[in-house]
N, C-alpha and C positions, 0 to 999 in steps of 0.2 A: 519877910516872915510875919506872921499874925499875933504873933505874941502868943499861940493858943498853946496850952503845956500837953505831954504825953503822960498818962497814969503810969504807975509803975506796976501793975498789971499787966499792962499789953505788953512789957519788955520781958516779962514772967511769962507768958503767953507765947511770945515768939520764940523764946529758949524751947520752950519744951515741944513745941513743932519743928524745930529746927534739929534737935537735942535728940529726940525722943522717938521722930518718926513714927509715934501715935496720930498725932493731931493730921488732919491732911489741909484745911484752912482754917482761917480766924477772919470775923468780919469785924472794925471797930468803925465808933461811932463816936460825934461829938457829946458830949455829955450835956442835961435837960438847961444850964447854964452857959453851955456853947463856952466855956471856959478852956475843957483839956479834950485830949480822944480819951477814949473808955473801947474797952472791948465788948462786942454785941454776943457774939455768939462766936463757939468755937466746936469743928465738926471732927469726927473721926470718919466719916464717910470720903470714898476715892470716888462717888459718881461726881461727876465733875456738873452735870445738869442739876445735883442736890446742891452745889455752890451756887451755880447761876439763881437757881430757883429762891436761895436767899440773898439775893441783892434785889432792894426795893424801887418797884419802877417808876416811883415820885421822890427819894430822899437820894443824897448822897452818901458815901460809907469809902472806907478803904478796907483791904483785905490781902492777907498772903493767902499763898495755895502752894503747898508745896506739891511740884507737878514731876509725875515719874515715867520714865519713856527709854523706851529701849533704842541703844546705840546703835548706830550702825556697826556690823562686826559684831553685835552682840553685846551682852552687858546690861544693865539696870544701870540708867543714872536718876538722879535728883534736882532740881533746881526748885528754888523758891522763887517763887513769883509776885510780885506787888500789884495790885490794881486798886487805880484812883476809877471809882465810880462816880461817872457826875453825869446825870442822867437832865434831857432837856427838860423834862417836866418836874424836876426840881426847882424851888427858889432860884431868884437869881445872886441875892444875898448869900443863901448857904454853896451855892457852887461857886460863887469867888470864894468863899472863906474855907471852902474843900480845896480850894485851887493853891490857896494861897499857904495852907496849912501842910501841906503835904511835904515836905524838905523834913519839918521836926519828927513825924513819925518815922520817914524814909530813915532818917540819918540814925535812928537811935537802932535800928536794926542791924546788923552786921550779916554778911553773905545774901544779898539780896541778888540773883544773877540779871534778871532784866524788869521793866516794868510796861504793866499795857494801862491806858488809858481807855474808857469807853463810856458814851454816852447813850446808847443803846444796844441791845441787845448782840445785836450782828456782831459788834464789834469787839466782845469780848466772848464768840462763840468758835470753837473748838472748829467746828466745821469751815470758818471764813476766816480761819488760817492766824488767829491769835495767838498760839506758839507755833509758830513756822521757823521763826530765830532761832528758838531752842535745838532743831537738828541741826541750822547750820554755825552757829555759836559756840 
């Protein structure tokens, strides 16, 4: 672990996406002291391109999404989703210390169903099968 702390915002933040079913993601960020995460932005938007379009394509960030999709047989479900963004043309300094920070955030959230990692674009896009797990999990 990096020793880096979580705000107690982001854990206020995650209840009520969780909770609330308003929120549909939250992006956080290291804080201008690289001491704790902080939370960047939080969206009530379900485009999921309005998500992708706010992860920046030189910094690092994590974020939930809570992602909704129908069952097979029918049904609405929900899972929440994690992603570590650690983008190549980030530092190399801030993507170990994204790399390395990720357990404290992870861990302080409860009902997290699975997590994507992605370093560009592709790989966290809807179309190249980044929730694929989700129908069969």
């Amino acid at each position: 672990s990096s020793g880096i702390g979580v705000h107690p915002g982001c854990l206020q933040d995650y209840q009520t996406l969780k909770l609330g079913k308003k929120l549909k993601y939250i992006i956080f960020k290291f804080s201008p002291d690289n001491k704790e995460i902080i939370t960047e932005k939080t969206s009530e938007s379900d485009n999921y391109e309005d998500f992708i379009a706010d992860l920046p394509e030189d910094q690092c960030r994590y974020a939930v999404y809570d992602f909704q999709y129908e069952k097979e047989g029918g049904g609405q479900r929900n899972k929440v989703c994690f992603f570590l963004w650690n983008p190549d043309a980030a530092s190399v300094r801030s993507r170990m210390l994204t790399a390395s920070s990720k357990d404290a955030l992870k861990k302080s959230f409860d009902g997290i169903h699975f997590d994507i990692q992605g370093s560009d674009l592709s790989e966290v896009s809807y179309e190249n099968g980044a929730f694929d797990d989700l129908y069969t999990g």
